[in-house]
N, C-alpha and C positions, 0 to 999 in steps of 0.2 A: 219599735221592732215588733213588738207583741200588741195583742187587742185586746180589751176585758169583755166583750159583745158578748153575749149567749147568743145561741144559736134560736131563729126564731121558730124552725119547727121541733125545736126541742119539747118532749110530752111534759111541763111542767108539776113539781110535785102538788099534792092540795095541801094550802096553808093551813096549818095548826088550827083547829077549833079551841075556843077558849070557852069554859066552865063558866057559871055565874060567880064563881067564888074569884077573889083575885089568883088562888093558886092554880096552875094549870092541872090539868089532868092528866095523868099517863097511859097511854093508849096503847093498846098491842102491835108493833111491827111500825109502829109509829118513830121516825128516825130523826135525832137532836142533831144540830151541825156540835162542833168541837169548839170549848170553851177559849182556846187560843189559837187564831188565825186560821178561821175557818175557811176561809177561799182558798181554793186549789186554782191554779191557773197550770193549762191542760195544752198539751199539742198532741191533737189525735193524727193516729197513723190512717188517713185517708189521701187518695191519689187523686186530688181536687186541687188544681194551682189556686183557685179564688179565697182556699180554706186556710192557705198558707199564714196562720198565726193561733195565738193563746184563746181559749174558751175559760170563763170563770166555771165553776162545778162547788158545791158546796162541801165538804168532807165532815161524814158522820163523827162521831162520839168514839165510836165503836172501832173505827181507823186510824185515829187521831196519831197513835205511834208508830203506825208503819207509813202514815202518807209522807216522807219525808223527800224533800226536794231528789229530784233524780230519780224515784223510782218507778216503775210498770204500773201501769193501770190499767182498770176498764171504765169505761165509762158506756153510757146511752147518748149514742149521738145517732139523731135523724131516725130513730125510732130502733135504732140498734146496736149493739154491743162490740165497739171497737175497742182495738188498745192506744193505750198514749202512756206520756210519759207528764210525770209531774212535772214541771218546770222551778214552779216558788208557791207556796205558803204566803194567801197576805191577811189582812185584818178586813180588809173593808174592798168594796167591789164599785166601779161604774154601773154596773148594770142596774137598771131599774124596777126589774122583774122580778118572776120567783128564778131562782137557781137551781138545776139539777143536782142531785146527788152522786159523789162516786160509788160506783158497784161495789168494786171490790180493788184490792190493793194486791196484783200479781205476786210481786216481789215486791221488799221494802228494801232492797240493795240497791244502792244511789250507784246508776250506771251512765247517766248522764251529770255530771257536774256542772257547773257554771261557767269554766274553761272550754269543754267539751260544747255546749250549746253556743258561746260565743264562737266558735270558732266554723260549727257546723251553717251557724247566722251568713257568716263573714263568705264563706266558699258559697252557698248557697246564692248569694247576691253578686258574688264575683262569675259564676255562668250563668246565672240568669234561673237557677232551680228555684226548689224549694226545700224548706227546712226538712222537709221527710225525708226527701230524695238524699239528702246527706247524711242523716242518723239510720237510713237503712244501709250504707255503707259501711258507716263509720262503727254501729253497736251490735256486738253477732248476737243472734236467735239464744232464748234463754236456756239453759239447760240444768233444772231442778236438782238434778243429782250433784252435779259440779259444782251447781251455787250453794249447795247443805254443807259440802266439803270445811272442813277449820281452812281459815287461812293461812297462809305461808307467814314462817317468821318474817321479819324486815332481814335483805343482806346489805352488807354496808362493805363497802370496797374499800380496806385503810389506807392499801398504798399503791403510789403512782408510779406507771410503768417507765419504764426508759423510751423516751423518743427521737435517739440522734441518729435514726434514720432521716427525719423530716429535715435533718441541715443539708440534705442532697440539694433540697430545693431552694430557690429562693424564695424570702417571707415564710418558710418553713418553719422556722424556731421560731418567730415570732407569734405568728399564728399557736402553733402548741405552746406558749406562756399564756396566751390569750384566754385557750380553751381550760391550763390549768389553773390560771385565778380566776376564773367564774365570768370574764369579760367577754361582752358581746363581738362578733369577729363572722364578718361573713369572707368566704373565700370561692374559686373556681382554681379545682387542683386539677392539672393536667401530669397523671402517674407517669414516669419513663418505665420505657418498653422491658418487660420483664420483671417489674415492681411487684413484691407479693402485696397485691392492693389489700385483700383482709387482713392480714397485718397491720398496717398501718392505719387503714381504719378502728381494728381492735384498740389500738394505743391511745388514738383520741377518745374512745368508746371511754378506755380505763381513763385516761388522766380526768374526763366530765365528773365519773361515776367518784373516783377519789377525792374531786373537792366536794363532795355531796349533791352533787345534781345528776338528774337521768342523761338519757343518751338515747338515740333511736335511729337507725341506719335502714334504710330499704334499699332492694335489691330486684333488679327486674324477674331471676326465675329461681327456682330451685335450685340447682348447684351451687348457683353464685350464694344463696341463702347459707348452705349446707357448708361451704366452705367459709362463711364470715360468721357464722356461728360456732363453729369450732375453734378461730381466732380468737373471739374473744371470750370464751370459753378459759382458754390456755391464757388470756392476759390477766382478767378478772374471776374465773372461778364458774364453774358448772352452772351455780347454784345462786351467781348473781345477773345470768341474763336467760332469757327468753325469746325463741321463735314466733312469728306469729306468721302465718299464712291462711288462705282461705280454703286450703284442700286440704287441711286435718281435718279428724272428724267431729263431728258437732259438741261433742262432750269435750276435748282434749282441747279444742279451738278457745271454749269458754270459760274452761279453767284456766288456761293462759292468760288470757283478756282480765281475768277477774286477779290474777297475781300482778298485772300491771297497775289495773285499776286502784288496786287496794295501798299501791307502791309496796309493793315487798321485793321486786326487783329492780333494778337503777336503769341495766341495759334492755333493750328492746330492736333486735333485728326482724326483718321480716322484708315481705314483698307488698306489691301497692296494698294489700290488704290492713298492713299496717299502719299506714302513713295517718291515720285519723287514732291510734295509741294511744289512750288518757298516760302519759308520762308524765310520773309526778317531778315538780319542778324541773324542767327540760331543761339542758342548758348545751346540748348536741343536737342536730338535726343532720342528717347525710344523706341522699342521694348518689348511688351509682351507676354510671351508664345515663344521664336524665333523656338523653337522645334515644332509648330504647322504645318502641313502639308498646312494649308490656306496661310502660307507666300510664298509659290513658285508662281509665278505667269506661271499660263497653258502657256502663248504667249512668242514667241520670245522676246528676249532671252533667256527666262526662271529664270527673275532676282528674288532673295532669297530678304526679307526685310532687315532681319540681317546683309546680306552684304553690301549692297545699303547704309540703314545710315551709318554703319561702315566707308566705303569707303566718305561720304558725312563729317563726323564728323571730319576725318580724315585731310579731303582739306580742310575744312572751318575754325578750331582751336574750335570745340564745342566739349562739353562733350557729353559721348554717355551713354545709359543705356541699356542692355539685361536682361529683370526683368522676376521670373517666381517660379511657387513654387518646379520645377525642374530644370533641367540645362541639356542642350546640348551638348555630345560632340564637336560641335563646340566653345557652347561658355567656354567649357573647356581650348580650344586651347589658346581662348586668352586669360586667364586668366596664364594657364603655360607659353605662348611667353612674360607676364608682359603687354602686350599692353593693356590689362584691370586688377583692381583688383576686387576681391570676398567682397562683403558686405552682412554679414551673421551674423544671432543672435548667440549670446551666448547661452552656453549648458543649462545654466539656465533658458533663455525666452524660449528656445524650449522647456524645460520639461514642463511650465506652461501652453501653447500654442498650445502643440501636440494632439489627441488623443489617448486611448490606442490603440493599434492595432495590432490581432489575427490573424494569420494563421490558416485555418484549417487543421487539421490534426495532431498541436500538441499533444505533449507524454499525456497530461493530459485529450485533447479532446477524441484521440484515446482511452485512458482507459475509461472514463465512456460511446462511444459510438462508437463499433467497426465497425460500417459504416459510421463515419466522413471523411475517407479518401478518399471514391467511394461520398459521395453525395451532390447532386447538393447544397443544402442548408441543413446542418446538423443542431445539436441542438444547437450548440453554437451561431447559424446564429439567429437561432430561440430565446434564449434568450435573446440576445441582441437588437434584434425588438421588443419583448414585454418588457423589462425596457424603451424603448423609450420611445414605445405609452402611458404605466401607466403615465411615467415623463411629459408627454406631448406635446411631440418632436415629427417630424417625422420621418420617414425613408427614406434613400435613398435607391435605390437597383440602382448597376451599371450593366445592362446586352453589350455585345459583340454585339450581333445580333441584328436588328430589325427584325418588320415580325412577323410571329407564328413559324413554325415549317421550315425555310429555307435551312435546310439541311437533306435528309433521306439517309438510307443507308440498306444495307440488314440486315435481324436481324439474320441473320446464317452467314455468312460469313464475313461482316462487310462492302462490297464494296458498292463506292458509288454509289447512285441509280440518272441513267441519263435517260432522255426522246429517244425512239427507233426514235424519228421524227428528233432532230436536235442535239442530245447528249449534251442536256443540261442538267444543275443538278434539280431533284425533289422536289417540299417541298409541306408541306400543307398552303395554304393559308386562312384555316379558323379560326374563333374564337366565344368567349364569344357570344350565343345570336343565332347564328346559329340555324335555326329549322333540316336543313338537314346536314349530316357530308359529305363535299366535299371531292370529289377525292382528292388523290396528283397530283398536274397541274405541267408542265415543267415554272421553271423560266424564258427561255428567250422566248418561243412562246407563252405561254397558253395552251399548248394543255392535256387535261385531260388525267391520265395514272389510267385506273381504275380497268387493267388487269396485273401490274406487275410481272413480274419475272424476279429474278435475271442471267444474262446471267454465270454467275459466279457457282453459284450452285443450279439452278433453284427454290429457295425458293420464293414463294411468301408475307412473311413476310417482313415490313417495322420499320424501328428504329428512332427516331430522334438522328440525330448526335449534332445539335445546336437548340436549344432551343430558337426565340425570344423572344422581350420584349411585345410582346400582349400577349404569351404563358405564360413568365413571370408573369403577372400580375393576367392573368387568374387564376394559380395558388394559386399566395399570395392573391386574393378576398379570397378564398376558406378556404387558411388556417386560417386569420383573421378575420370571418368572420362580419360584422358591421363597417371595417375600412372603410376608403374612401380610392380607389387607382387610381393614377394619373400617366398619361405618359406623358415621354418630348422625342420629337423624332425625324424625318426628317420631317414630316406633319407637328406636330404642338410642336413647342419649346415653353416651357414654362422660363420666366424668372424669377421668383420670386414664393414661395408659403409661403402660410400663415405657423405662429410656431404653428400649432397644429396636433392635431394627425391623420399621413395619411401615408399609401406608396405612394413614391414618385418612380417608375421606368422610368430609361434611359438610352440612349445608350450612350456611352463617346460622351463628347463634346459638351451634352443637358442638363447639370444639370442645375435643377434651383437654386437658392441661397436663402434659407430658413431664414424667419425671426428669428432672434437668434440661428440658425444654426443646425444640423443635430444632433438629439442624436444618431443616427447610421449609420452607412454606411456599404452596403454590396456588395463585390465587384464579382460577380459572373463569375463559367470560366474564371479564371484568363491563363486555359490553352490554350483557343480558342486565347487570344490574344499574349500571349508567344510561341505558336507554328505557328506563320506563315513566312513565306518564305520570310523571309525580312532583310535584315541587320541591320536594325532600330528596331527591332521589341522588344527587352528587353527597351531600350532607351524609343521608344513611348510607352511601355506597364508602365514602371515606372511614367512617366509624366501622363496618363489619371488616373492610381490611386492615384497619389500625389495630382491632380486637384480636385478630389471628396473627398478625404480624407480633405483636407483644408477646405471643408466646414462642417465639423463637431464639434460638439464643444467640448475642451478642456479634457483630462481624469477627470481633479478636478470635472468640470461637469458631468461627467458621460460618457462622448463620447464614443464611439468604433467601430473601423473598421474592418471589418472580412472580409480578402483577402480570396479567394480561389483559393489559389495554397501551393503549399509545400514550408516550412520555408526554406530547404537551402538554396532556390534558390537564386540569387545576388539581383536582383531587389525586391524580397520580404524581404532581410534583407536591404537593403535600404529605404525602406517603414517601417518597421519593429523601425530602428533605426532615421526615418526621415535623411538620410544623404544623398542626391542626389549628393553629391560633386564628396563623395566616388566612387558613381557608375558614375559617369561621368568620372574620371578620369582612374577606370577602363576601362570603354566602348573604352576610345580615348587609352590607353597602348594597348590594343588587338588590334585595329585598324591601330596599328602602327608597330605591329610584322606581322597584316596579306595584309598592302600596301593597307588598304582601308581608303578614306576620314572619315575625313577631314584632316586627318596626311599625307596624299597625294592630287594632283588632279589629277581628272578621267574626262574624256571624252566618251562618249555615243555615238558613227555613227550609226543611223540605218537606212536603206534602204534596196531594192532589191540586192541581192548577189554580181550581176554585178558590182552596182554603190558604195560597201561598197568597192569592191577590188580595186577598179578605184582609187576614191578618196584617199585609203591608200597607194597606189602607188604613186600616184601625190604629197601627202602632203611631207613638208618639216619636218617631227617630227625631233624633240630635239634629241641628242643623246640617253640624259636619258628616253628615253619614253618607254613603255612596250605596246605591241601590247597583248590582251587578247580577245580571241574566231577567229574567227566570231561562233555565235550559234545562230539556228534557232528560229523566236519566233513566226513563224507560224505552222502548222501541214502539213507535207511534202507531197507531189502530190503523186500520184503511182509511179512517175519517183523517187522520192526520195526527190524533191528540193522543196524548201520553198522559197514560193512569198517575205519575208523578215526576213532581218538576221540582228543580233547588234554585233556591236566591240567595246569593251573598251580598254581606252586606257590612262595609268597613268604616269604619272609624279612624280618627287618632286615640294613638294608648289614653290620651288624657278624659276621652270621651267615652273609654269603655265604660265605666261603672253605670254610666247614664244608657247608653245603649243595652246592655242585661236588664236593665232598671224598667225601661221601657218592651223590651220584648217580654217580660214575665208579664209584667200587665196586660201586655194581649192576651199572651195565653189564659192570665185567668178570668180574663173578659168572655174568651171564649170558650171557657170551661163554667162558669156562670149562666151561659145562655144553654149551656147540653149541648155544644156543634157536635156533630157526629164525627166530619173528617179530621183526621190525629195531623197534627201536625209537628215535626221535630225540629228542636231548635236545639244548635250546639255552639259555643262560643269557643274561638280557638280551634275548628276543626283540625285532624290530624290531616286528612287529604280533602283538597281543594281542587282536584284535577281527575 
C-alpha cells in the first residue's frame, strides 16, 4: 500500500564530513537524524495521482518527540515546502540514497491514526481516488488556538436507555440486544409513518455508548442534524455527544474533531462531513435517509455515506444501520446479499400509523368531478384542506418547483419559451404584492423578454409549464381566504410550525415538522417529479413523498394524503400501500435486467473527446467491462464536435475493485506524463442520464 522511494528530484542533504580523528565533529546547523527510528515515512498533501504513496524523510534529533505517528508536517518535496502527515516511524529504509530531512513538525497531535489511514486507504481504492483526496475530507484545517485548548474530560454513559419502542418492529428487540452487548448486527430499518426517528436513534446511540463503545449517526441536513442532536442529548447527556458539520466555523469545527479524536465523547452525529469521525472504538454506525442526494460528497472521490460506514462497520466488527421511511435500491442490495437484514413494522402497526392516502383521479374522484384528472388541485384536494383546517391541523402542500412561475412555454404549440439573448429557459419572476406585472425575464441572464414570440409558430401567447411555490401559495391565500400561509424553501427553511390551522407550502426536502402532525398533506405535480430524465427519478420521487407523508397524522386521526398523479403508477401504489420494500426491490430487479447500479458498477470518464479516448486506450479494463457512449454533453461547434464528452463504463459488483484499480493507474499515468486535459473519473455516479 505504501512505497519507501525518495523522491528523485528531491535536493539531497550533503553527507557528514568526517574529521581525521575517529570522533566526528560538530558542525554548526549541521543536523543528526534521531537515535530511535529515524525514518519518517511521509504522505504529502500534493494533487498528483502518480504520488499516490509514502516517501521516506529522515527526522532530526531536534524533532524526535514531536514526529509521532499521526502528526502535521512539512517537508521539501520537489524543491518545496508541502505539508504531510506522518504515517509511521521505522528503523531502517529501502532507499539507497541520502534521505531528506523533515522541516519542521506543524503539530505533534496524532490527527491521523492507524484506523483513520486504513480506512481512508480502503475508500480511496474503493472510487478509484487517492489517499489525499480522502484525508482532505476526512481531517479539517488545523486551528492552533483550539488545538492549545486542555482537553475534554472522557464522558462515560453508565446507563442504558429503554428501548421498547423498537418491539413495534420486527427483529427490533433483537437487533437492540445486539447493539447492547457489543455484537456485530447489520440491519435496513424501514421507520413507520409518524416515528420520532431521532428518538429512536438516540436510544441505539445510548444503549452503544452504555456498553462502552462509540456511536456515530449522519444526517443529510441541518434540521435533521439539529433535531438528533438534541435526542440524544436528552438520552445520554449534553456533554456525552458531539455535532460535527462542515458549516461551523473553523475553530468550533476543530475543537469538536479534536474532542472525538481524543475519545472524550462516545456519540457523534453529524452530516456527510462526519462520516470519516475518528470514533473511538465504534461499535454504531447510522445512516439516515441513505437515498438523499446530500450524501454524495461533490469532492473527490465522490465518496457515498452509505458506503463509507458500510465499509467502516465492516473492518471494525460494528453494527451498521441504513434507517429511512423509504428504502434504497441500494440498500435493497444488501438486504437481498443477507449482509443486512430488514426491520420493519408489522401490517398491523402500519394500518394504525399510516395515513389515508388518495390519488387523484380515482374512479369515484373522476365521477363526481370530471376535471380531477387535468387539475392542478381538484376537489378532493380541496376537501381534505378544509377538514384539516375545521379539525385544527395544518396543511402541508408539497410543491416540485420553487420560484413563481419558472418554467413558460408557448400557449399554441406548447414549446418551450427560451431567451433570443443566451437560450436560456423563460419564467415570471413576480408575485403576491407586486404593484406592476413584470415581464418574463430569462433565468440565467436577467434579461427581460417583453416582446415574445414563439420561433415555432410565431404566437405571442405564454403558458406556465411549472407552477412554483410563491405561485403555489399565492393561489391557496386566495382560495382560503383568512388562513395564514407559510413557506419552507431554499431562502428560508422552516423547522417546526405550530399545530394550528395554516398552509404550510414547500419544496421536497423543506418540510417543516408540525406540532402533533399534519391533518393533510397535498402532494402536487407529482408529474414534474416522475417525468424527469433520471434513472433515480420514480426511486427519489417515492422517498420525498413518503418523507411528507410521515409527517401526517395517522388515518384513525383523520390524516390524508392526496398524491397527484395516477393510481397505477408503481411508486404511487407503493405510497398508496405504504410498502417501499416492494418498490425497492422492484426498482433493483429492473436494474438488474437493464445492467444499471447498483446491480452493477459504473464508471463515469468525462473529459475532452481526445483525453476520454486516450485514457480508454491506456487503461487496463477488466475483461468484463462494457465500454458505453462516448456522448456529447456539450452542444457541438459548427464543426460538429463538442469541447466534452462522457464514457461509461460497467462492470459486475465482483469486478469493481479491479476496474477503480485500473482507472487510477491511468489517471496517474497520465498525470506522470503532465497531460494538460483534466479528465473526471467517478465511480458509482449519482446521474447517468
Amino acid at each position: 500500500m505504501t512505497s519507501s522511494d525518495a523522491l528523485w528530484d528531491l535536493p539531497a542533504a550533503a553527507p557528514p564530513r568526517r574529521a581525521a580523528a575517529k570522533r566526528p565533529v560538530s558542525r554548526k546547523g549541521q543536523q543528526k537524524p534521531a537515535e530511535r527510528d529515524p525514518i519518517a515515512r511521509i504522505v504529502v498533501d500534493v494533487p498528483l495521482a502518480h504520488l499516490d504513496r509514502t516517501f521516506d524523510y529522515q527526522v532530526p534529533d531536534k524533532l524526535d518527540a514531536d514526529a509521532v505517528p499521526g502528526c502535521r508536517v512539512r517537508v521539501r518535496f520537489a524543491g518545496q515546502l508541502v505539508d504531510g502527515f506522518l504515517v509511521e516511524r521505522a528503523a531502517t529504509t529501502e532507499h539507497k540514497g541520502r534521505l531528506a530531512f523533515l522541516e519542521r513538525v506543524t503539530s505533534p497531535e496524532p490527527v491521523l491514526s492507524p484506523t483513520l489511514h486504513a480506512l481512508a486507504r480502503r475508500v480511496a481504492d474503493h472510487y478509484g481516488g487517492t489517499l489525499m483526496d480522502v484525508l482532505r475530507l476526512a481531517i479539517p484545517p488545523r486551528h492552533a488556538k483550539a488545538e492549545s485548548e486542555p482537553p475534554r474530560d472522557p464522558v462515560r454513559v453508565s446507563q442504558a436507555p429503554p428501548a421498547q419502542a423498537w418491539q413495534r418492529y420486527q427483529f427490533g428487540g433483537s437487533f437492540t440486544d445486539a447493539v447492547r452487548a457489543g455484537r456485530q448486527a447489520h440491519a435496513v430499518w424501514q421507520a413507520l409513518p409518524g416515528e420520532d426517528w431521532p428518538a429512536r436513534l438516540a436510544e441505539l446511540a445510548g444503549l452503544a455508548a452504555a456498553s462502552g463503545r462509540g456511536a456515530l449517526l449522519v444526517v443529510p441536513d441541518h434540521r435533521d442534524l439539529t433535531r438528533l442532536h438534541d435526542a440524544c442529548a436528552r438520552v445520554a447527556g449534553a456533554d456525552a455527544v458531539v455535532a460535527l458539520s462542515a458549516d461551523t466555523g473553523p475553530a468550533e469545527r476543530y475543537r469538536r474533531w479534536l474532542a472525538v479524536s481524543r475519545g472524550s465523547v462516545p456519540i457523534v452525529v453529524g452530516t456527510r462531513a462526519a462520516m470519516f469521525a475518528p470514533v473511538a472504538d465504534p461499535g454504531l454506525f447510522v445512516v439516515w435517509d441513505d437515498g438523499d442526494d446530500l450524501h454524495v460528497d461533490p469532492h473527490m472521490p465522490y465518496p457515498q455515506v452509505r458506503d463509507v460506514l458500510a465499509l467502516r462497520a465492516h473492518a471494525q466488527g460494528a453494527s451498521f444501520v441504513a434507517g429511512g421511511f423509504a428504502r434504497s435500491a441500494e440498500a435493497q442490495l444488501l438486504v437481498e446479499t443477507r449482509w443486512a437484514h430488514p426491520v420493519t413494522g408489522s401490517r398491523d402497526e402500519l394500518r394504525k400509523a399510516a395515513p389515508r392516502v388518495t390519488p387523484v383521479g380515482e374512479d369515484f374522484d373522476v365521477a363526481r368531478d370530471e376535471a380531477a384528472r387535468v387539475a392542478r388541485l381538484p376537489s378532493v384536494a380541496f376537501e381534505a384542506a378544509r377538514q384539516s383546517l375545521a379539525a385544527g391541523a395544518p396543511v402541508l402542500v408539497q410543491v416540485p418547483r420553487r420560484g413563481y412561475v419558472p418554467a413558460l412555454a408557448c400557449a399554441r404549440c406548447r414549446t418551450p419559451a427560451h431567451c433570443r439573448r443566451c437560450a436560456g429557459p423563460l419564467g415570471l419572476p413576480g408575485g403576491a404584492g407586486a404593484d406592476v406585472a413584470h415581464p418574463p425575464s430569462c433565468r440565467w441572464c436577467g434579461t427581460p423578454e417583453a416582446h415574445f414570440r414563439c420561433p415555432a409558430c410565431g404566437s405571442a401567447r405564454l403558458r406556465a409549464v411549472v407552477v412554483g411555490a410563491k405561485r403555489t401559495a399565492e393561489e391557496l391565500g386566495r382560495a382560503f381566504p383568512g388562513t395564514p400561509v407559510r413557506t419552507s424553501g431554499a431562502r428560508e427553511v422552516l423547522a417546526t410550525v405550530p399545530g394550528r390551522p395554516a398552509l404550510v407550502v414547500s419544496t421536497p426536502g423543506a418540510e417543516p415538522v408540525a406540532e402533533g402532525g399534519y391533518g393533510a398533506a397535498l402532494l402536487l405535480d407529482g408529474w414534474a417529479l416522475l417525468g424527469r430524465q433520471d434513472l433515480r427519478a420514480a426511486e427519489e420521487t417515492l422517498r420525498r413523498w413518503m418523507t411528507a407523508a410521515a409527517l401526517v397524522r395517522p388515518a384513525s386521526a383523520g390524516g390524508r394524503v392526496i398524491v397527484g398523479a395516477e393510481a397505477p403508477l408503481a411508486p404511487v401504489q407503493a405510497l398508496v400501500r405504504w410498502d417501499p420494500a416492494w418498490h425497492a426491490e422492484r426498482e433493483l430487479s429492473e436494474r438488474r435486467e437493464l445492467g444499471f447500479p447498483p446491480a452493477v458498477r459504473m464508471a463515469s470518464v468525462e473529459g475532452s473527446p481526445e483525453a476520454v479516448a486516450a485514457l480508454l486506450e491506456e487503461a487496463d479494463l477488466p475483461g468484463s467491462a462494457e465500454v458505453l457512449g462516448p456522448v456529447p454533453l456539450t452542444e457541438p461547434d459548427e464543426e460538429g464536435r463538442s469541447e466534452r464528452e462522457r464514457s461509461l463504463i460497467r462492470v459486475p459488483r465482483g469486478d469493481g475493485r479491479a476496474l477503480a484499480t485500473c482507472l487510477a493507474a491511468a489517471q496517474a499515468t497520465r498525470a506522470a506524463r503532465k497531460e494538460q486535459d483534466a479528465v473526471r473519473i467517478q465511480l458509482d455516479p449519482l446521474a447517468l442520464i
